[in-house]
N, C-alpha and C positions, 0 to 999 in steps of 0.2 A: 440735260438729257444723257441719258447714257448708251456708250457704244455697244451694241452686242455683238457677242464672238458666235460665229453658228457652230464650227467647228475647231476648238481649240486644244490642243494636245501641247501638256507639261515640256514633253519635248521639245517643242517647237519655239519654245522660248528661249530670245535672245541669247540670254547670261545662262541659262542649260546649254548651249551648243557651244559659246564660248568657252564654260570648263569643259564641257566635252573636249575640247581642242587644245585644252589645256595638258589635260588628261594625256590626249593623244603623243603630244609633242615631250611630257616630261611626267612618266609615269608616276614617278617619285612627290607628286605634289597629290598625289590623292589620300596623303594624311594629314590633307589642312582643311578638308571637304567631311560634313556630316554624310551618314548614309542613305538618308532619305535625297541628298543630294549626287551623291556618285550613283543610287539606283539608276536615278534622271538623266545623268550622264553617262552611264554603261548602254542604255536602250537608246539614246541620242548618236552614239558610237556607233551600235548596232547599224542605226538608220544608213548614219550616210555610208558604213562602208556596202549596203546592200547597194544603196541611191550609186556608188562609185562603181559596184560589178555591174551593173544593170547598161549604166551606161556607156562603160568601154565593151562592151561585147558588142561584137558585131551584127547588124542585123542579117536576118536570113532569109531570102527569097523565095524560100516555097513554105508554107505551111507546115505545121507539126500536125502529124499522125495522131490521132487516140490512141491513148494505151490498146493493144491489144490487136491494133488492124495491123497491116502489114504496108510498108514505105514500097514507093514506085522508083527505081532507078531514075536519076536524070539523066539526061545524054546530051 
C-alpha cells in the first residue's frame, strides 16, 4: 500500500533544508549543488528565516486596525 502525502512541498524535504543549512552556515559550498537544487534551497532559506521573524516578534495585545481606519490611544 502506499503512503499518501496530502500536502507535500519540495521544501520540506529533509535533505532540501539540510543543504539549505548548509548553504546557510558556508556559502561557498553552493558550487557543489545543481540549480534546480539551490532553487530548493534558496526558497527553503526563505522559509525559515520568515518562520525565524514571525516567531521572535512579540506578540501584541490589541488588534491591528484596517488599513485606512484610524488607532484608539491606549491608556
Amino acid at each position: 500500500m502506499l503512503r499518501q502525502i496530502d500536502s507535500f512541498c519540495p521544501i520540506d524535504h529533509p535533505e532540501i533544508i539540510a543543504i539549505a543549512l548548509d548553504i546557510m552556515i558556508t556559502p561557498a559550498r553552493r558550487m557543489y549543488y545543481s540549480a534546480l537544487v539551490l532553487e530548493l534551497a534558496d526558497a527553503a532559506i526563505a522559509r525559515i528565516r520568515h518562520e525565524l521573524m514571525v516567531a521572535t516578534q512579540p506578540d501584541t495585545a490589541e488588534p491591528l486596525a484596517a488599513p485606512g481606519q484610524p488607532t484608539l490611544p491606549v491608556n
